[in-house]
Biotite code that builds the C-alpha atoms (Angstrom):
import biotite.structure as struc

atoms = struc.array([
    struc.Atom([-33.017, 10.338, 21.408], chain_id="A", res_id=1, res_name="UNK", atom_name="CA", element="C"),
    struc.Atom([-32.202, 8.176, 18.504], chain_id="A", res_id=2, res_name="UNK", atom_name="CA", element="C"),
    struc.Atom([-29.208, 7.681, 17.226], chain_id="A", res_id=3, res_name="UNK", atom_name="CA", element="C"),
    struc.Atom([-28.157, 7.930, 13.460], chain_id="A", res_id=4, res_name="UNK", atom_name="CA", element="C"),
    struc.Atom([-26.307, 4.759, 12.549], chain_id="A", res_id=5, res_name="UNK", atom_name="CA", element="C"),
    struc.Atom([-22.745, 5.056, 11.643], chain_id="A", res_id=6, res_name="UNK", atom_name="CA", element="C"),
    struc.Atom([-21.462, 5.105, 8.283], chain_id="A", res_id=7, res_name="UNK", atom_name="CA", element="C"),
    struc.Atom([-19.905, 2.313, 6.561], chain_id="A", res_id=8, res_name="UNK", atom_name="CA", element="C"),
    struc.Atom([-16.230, 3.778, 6.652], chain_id="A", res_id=9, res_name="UNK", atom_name="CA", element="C"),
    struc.Atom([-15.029, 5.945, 9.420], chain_id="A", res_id=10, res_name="UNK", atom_name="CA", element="C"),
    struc.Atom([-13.759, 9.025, 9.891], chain_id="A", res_id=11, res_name="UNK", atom_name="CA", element="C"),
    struc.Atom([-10.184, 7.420, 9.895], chain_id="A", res_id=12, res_name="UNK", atom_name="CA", element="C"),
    struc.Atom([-9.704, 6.140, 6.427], chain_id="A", res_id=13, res_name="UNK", atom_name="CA", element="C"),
    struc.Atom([-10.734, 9.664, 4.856], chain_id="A", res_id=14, res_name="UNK", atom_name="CA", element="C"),
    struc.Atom([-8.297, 11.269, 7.071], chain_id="A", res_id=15, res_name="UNK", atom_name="CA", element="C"),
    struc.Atom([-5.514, 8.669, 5.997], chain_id="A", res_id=16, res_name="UNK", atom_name="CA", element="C"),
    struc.Atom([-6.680, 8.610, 2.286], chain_id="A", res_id=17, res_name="UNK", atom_name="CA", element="C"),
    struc.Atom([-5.859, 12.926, 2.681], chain_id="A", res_id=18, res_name="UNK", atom_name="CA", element="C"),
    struc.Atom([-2.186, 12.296, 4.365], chain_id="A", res_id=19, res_name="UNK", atom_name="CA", element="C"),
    struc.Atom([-1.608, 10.277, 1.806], chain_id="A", res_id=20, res_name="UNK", atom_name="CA", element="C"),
    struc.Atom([-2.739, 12.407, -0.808], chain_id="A", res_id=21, res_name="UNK", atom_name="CA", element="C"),
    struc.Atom([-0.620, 15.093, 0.471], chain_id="A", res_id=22, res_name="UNK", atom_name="CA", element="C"),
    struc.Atom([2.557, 12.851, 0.845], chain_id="A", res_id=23, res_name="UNK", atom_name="CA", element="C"),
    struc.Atom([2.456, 11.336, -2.932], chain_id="A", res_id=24, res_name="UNK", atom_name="CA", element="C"),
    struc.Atom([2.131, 14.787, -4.063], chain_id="A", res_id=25, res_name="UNK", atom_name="CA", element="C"),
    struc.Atom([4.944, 15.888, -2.105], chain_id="A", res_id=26, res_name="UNK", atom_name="CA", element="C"),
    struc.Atom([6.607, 13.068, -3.484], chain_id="A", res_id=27, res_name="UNK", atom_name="CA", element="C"),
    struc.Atom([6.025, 13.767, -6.790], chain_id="A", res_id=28, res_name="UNK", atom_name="CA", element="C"),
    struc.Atom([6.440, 17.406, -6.683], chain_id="A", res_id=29, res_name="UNK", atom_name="CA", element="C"),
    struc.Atom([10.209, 16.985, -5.048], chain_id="A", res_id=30, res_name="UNK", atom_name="CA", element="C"),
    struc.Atom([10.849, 14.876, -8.477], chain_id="A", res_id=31, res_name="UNK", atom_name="CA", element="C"),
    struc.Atom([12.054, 11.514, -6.023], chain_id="A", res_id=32, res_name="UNK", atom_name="CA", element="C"),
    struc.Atom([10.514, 8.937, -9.385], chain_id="A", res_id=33, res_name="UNK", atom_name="CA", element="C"),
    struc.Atom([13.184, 8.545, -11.606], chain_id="A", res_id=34, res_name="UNK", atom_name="CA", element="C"),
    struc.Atom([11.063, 6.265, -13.880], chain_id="A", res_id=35, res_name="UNK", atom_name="CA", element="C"),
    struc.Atom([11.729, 7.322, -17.836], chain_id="A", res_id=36, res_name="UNK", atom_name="CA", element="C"),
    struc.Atom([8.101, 7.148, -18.238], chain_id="A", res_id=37, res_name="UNK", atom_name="CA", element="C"),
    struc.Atom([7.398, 9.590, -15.777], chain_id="A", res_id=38, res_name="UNK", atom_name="CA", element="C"),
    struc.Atom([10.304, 11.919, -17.201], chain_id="A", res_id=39, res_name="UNK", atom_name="CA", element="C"),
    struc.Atom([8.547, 15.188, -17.371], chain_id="A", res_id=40, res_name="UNK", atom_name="CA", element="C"),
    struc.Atom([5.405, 14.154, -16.638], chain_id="A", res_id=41, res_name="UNK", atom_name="CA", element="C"),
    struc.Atom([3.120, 16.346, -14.052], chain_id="A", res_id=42, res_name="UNK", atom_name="CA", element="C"),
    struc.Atom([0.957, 14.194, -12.270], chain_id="A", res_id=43, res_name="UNK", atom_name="CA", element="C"),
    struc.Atom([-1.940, 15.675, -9.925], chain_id="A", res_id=44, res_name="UNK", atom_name="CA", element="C"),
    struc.Atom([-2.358, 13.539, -7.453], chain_id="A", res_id=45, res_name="UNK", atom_name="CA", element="C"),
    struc.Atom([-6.948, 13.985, -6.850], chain_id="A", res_id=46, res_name="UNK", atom_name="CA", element="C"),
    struc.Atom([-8.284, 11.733, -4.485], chain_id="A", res_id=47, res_name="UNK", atom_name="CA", element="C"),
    struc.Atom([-7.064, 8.629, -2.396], chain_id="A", res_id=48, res_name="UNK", atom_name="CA", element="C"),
    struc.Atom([-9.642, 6.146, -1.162], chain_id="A", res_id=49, res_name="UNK", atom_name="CA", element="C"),
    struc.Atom([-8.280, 4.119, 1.631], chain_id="A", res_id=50, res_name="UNK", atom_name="CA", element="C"),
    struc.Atom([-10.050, 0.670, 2.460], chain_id="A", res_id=51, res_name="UNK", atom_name="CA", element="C"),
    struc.Atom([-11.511, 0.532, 5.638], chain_id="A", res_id=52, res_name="UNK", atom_name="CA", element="C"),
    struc.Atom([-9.190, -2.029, 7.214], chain_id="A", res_id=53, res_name="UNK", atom_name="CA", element="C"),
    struc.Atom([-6.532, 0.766, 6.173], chain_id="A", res_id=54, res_name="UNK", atom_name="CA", element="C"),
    struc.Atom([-4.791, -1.557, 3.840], chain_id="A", res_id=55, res_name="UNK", atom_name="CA", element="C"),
    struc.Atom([-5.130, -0.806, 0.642], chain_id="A", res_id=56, res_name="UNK", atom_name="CA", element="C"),
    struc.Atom([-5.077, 2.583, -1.209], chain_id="A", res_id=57, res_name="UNK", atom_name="CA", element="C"),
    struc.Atom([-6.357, 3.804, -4.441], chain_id="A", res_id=58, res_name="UNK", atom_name="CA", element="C"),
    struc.Atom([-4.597, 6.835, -5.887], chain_id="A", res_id=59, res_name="UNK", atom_name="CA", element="C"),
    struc.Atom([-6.587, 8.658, -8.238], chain_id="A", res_id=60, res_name="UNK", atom_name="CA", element="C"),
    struc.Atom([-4.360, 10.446, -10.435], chain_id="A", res_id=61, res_name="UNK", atom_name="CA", element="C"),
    struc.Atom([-4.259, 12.553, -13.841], chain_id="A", res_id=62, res_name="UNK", atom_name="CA", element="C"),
    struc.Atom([-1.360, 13.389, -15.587], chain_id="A", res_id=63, res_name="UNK", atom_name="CA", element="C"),
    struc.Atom([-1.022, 17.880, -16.402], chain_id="A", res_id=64, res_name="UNK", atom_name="CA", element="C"),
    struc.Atom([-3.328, 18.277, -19.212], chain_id="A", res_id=65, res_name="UNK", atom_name="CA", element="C"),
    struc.Atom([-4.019, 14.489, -19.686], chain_id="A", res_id=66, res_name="UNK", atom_name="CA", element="C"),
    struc.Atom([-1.289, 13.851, -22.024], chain_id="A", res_id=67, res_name="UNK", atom_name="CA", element="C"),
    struc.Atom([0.620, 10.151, -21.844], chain_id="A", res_id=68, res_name="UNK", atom_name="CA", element="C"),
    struc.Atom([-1.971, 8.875, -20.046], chain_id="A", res_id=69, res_name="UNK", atom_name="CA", element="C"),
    struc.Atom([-0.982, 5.405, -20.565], chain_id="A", res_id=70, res_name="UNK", atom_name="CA", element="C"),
    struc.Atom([2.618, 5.315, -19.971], chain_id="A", res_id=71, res_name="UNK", atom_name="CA", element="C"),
    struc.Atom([1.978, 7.370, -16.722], chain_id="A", res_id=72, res_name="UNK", atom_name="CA", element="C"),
    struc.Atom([-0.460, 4.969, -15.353], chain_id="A", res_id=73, res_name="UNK", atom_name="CA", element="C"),
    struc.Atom([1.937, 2.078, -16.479], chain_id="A", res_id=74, res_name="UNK", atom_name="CA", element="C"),
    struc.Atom([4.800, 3.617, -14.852], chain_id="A", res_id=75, res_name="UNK", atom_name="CA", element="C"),
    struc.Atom([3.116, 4.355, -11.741], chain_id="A", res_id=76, res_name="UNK", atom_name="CA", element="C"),
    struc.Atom([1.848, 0.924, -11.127], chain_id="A", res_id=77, res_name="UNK", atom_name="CA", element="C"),
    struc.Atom([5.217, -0.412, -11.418], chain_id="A", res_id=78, res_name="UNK", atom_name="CA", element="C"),
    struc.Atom([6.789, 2.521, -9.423], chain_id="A", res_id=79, res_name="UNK", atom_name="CA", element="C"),
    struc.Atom([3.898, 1.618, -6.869], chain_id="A", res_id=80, res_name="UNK", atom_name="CA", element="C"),
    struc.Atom([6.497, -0.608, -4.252], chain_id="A", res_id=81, res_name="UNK", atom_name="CA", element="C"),
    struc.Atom([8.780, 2.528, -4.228], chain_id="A", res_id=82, res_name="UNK", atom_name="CA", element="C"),
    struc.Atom([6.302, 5.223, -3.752], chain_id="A", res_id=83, res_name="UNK", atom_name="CA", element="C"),
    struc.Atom([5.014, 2.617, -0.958], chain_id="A", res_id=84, res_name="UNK", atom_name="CA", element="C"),
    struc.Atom([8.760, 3.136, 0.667], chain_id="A", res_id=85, res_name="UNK", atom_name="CA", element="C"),
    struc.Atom([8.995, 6.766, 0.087], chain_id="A", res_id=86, res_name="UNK", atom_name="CA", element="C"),
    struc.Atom([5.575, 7.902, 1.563], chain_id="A", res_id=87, res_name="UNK", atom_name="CA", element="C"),
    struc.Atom([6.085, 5.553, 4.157], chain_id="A", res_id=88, res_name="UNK", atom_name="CA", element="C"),
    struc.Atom([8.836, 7.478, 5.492], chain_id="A", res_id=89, res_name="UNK", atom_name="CA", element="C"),
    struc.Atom([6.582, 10.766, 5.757], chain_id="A", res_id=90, res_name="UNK", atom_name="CA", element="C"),
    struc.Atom([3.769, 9.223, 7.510], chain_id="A", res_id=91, res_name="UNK", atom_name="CA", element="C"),
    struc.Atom([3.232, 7.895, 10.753], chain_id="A", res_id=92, res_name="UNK", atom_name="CA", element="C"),
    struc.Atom([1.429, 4.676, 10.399], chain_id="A", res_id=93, res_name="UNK", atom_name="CA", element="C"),
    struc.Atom([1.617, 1.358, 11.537], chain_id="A", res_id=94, res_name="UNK", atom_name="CA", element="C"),
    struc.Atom([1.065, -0.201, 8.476], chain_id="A", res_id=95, res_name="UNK", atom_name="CA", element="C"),
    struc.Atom([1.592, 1.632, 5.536], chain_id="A", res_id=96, res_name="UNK", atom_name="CA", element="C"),
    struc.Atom([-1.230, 0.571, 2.572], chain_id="A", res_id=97, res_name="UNK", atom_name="CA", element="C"),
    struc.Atom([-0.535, -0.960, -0.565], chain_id="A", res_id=98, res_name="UNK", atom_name="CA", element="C"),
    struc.Atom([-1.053, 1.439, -3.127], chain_id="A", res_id=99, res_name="UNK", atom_name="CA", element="C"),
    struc.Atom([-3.042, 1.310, -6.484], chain_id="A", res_id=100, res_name="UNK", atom_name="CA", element="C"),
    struc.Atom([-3.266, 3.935, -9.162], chain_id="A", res_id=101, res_name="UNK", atom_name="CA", element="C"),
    struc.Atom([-6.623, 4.397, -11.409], chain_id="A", res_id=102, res_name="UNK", atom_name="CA", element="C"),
    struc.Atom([-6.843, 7.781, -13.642], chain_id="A", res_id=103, res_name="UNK", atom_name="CA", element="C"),
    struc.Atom([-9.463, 9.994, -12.512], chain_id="A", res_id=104, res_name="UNK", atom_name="CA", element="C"),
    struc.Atom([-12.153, 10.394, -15.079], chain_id="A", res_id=105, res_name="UNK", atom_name="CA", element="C"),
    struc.Atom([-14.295, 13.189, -13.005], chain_id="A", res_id=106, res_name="UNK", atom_name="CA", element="C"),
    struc.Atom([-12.571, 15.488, -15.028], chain_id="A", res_id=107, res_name="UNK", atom_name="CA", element="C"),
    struc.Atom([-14.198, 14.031, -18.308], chain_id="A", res_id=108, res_name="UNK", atom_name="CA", element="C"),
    struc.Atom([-17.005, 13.282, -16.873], chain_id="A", res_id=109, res_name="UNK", atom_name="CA", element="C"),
    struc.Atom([-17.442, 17.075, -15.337], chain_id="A", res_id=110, res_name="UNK", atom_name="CA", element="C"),
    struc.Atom([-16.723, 17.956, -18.834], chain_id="A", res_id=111, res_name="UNK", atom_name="CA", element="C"),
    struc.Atom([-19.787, 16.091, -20.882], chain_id="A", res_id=112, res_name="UNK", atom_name="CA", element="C"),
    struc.Atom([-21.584, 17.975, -18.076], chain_id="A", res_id=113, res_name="UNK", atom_name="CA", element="C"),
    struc.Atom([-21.280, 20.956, -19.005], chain_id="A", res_id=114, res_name="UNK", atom_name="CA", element="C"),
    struc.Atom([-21.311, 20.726, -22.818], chain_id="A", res_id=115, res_name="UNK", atom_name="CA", element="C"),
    struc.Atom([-24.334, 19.015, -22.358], chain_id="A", res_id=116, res_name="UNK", atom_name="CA", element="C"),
    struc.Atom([-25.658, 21.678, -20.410], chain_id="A", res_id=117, res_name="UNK", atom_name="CA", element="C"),
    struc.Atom([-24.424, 24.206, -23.102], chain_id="A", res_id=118, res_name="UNK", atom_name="CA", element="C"),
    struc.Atom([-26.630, 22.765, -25.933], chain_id="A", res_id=119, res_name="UNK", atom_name="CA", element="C"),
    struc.Atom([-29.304, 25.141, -27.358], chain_id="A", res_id=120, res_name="UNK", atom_name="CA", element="C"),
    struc.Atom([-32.211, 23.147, -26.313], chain_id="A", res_id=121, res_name="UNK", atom_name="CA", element="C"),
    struc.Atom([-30.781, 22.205, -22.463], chain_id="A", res_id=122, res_name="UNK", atom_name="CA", element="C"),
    struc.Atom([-30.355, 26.384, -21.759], chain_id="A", res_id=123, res_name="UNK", atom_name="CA", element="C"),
    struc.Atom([-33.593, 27.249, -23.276], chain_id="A", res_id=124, res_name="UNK", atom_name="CA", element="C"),
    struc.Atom([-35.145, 24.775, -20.872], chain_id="A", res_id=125, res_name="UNK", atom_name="CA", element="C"),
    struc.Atom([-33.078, 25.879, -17.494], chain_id="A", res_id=126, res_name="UNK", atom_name="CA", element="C"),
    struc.Atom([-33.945, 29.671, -18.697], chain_id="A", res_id=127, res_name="UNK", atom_name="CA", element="C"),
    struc.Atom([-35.348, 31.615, -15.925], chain_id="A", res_id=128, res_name="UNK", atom_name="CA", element="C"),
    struc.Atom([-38.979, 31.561, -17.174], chain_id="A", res_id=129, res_name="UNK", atom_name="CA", element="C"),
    struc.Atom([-39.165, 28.691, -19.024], chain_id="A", res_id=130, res_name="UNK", atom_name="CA", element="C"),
    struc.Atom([-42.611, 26.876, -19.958], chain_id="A", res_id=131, res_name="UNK", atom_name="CA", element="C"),
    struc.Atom([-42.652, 23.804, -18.119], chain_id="A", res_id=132, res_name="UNK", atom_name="CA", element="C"),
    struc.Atom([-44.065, 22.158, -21.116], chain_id="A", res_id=133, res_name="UNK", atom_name="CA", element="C"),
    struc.Atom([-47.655, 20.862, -19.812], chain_id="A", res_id=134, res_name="UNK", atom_name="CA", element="C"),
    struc.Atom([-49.456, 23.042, -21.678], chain_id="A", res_id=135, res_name="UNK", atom_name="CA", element="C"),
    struc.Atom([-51.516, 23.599, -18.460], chain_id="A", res_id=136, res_name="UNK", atom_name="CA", element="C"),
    struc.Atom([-50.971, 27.621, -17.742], chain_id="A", res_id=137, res_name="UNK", atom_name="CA", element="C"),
    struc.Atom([-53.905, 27.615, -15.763], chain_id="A", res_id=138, res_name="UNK", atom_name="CA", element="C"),
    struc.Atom([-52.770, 27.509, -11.499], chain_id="A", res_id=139, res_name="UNK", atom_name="CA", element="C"),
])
């Protein structure tokens, strides 16, 4: 029987990446940043990617409704060595990763989607029935 090959990164850093997804937003729900920047701010915490060597962490983040983008992203990079601290005491891990913060553009992206799905000449196409467009009616 042949065996499928395994994939590039294991089971383990997903698993990590979600425990840590979980503690930053537990961190951030309890209010624990007392950055000014992040004063008010609601940050939803989507995805963390966690290198294979379990080292280094991406957050993807987005803050409530996208507002302050900027200052939020600037505030959490330099709140990064504290959040570091903080979910490190929540976690069991040997080595807890450094962490990085990018803003999470699948929500825009998601959204140019769907409008472009929306326009006139996109939802006469997907129609049920549509023509194909060849011309050739003939099976």
């Amino acid at each position: 029987m042949a065996r499928t090959a395994r994939p590039k990164t294991g089971q383990r850093p997903l698993r990590v990446g979600e425990e840590l997804r979980h503690a930053l937003a537990r961190v951030f729900e309890r209010g624990e940043l007392h950055d000014p920047d992040l004063a008010g701010a609601t940050v939803t915490v989507t995805e963390v990617r966690v290198s294979p060597d379990l080292r280094r962490a991406t957050a993807y983040v987005m803050p409530l409704g996208g507002a302050r983008q900027a200052e939020v992203m600037v505030a959490l990079r330099r709140s990064a060595p504290f959040l570091r601290r903080a979910i490190g005491r929540s976690v069991t891990l040997r080595l807890v990763p450094d962490l990085a913060f990018e803003l999470d553009t699948a929500f825009d992206h998601a959204h140019s989607i769907s409008a472009a799905l929306r326009r006139p000449e996109v939802e006469r196409d997907l129609a049920p029935g549509a023509d194909d467009g060849d011309g050739d009616d003939a099976c």
